[in-house]
C-alpha positions in Angstrom: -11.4 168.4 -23.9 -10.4 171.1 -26.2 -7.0 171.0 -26.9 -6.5 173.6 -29.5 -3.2 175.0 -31.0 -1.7 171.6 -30.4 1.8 171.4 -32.5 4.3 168.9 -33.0 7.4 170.4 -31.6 5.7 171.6 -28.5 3.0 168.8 -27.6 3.6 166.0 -29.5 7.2 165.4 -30.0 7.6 165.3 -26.3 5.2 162.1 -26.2 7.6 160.2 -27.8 10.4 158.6 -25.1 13.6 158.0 -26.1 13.1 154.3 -25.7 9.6 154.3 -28.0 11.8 156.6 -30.8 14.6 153.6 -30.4 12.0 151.1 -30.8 9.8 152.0 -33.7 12.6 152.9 -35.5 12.1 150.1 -38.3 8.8 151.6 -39.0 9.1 155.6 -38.6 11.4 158.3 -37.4 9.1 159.4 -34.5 11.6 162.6 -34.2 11.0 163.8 -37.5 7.8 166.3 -38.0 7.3 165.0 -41.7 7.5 161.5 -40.8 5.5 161.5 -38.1 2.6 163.2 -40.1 2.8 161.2 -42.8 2.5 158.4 -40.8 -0.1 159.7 -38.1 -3.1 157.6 -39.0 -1.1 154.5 -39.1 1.2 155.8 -35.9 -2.6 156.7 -34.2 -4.1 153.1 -35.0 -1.1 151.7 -33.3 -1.4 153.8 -30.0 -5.4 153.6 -29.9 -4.7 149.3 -30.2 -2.0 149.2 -28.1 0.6 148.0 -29.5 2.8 151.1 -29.8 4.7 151.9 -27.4 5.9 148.3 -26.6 5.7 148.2 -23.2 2.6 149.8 -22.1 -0.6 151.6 -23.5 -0.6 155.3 -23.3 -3.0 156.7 -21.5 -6.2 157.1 -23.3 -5.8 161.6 -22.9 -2.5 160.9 -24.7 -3.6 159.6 -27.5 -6.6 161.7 -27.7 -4.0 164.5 -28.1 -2.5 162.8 -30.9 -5.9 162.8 -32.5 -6.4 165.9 -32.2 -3.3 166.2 -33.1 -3.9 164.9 -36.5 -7.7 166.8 -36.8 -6.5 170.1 -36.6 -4.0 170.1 -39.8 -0.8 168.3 -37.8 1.0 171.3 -37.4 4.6 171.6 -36.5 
């Protein structure tokens, strides 16, 4: 699936629920563009496993976006 011109603001920011932005707030500020990228392979290993967001997995074309995400530069 080619998902090119993917940015933060407009495709990945929106991924992020209120509730998941409330409950990963100990470990990143999933609202913030710089925070999000500097954390995105760590933020990516935890949605690939599972075990973000806490109450169910996303679904796996989710967090293929956020890989791609990640591939193509993370661009706002």
């Amino acid at each position: 699936m080619e998902q090119a011109g993917l940015g933060f603001e407009s495709d990945i920011h929106p991924l992020f629920r209120a509730e998941d932005v409330d409950a990963m707030s100990f470990a990143f500020n999933l609202t913030s563009y710089e925070d999000v990228r500097t954390n995105a392979e760590e933020i990516y290993r935890r949605l690939a496993a599972g075990s973000m967001p806490c109450d169910a997995r996303w679904p796996a074309e989710q967090v293929e976006r956020f890989r791609t995400w990640i591939d193509t530069g993370s661009p706002p």
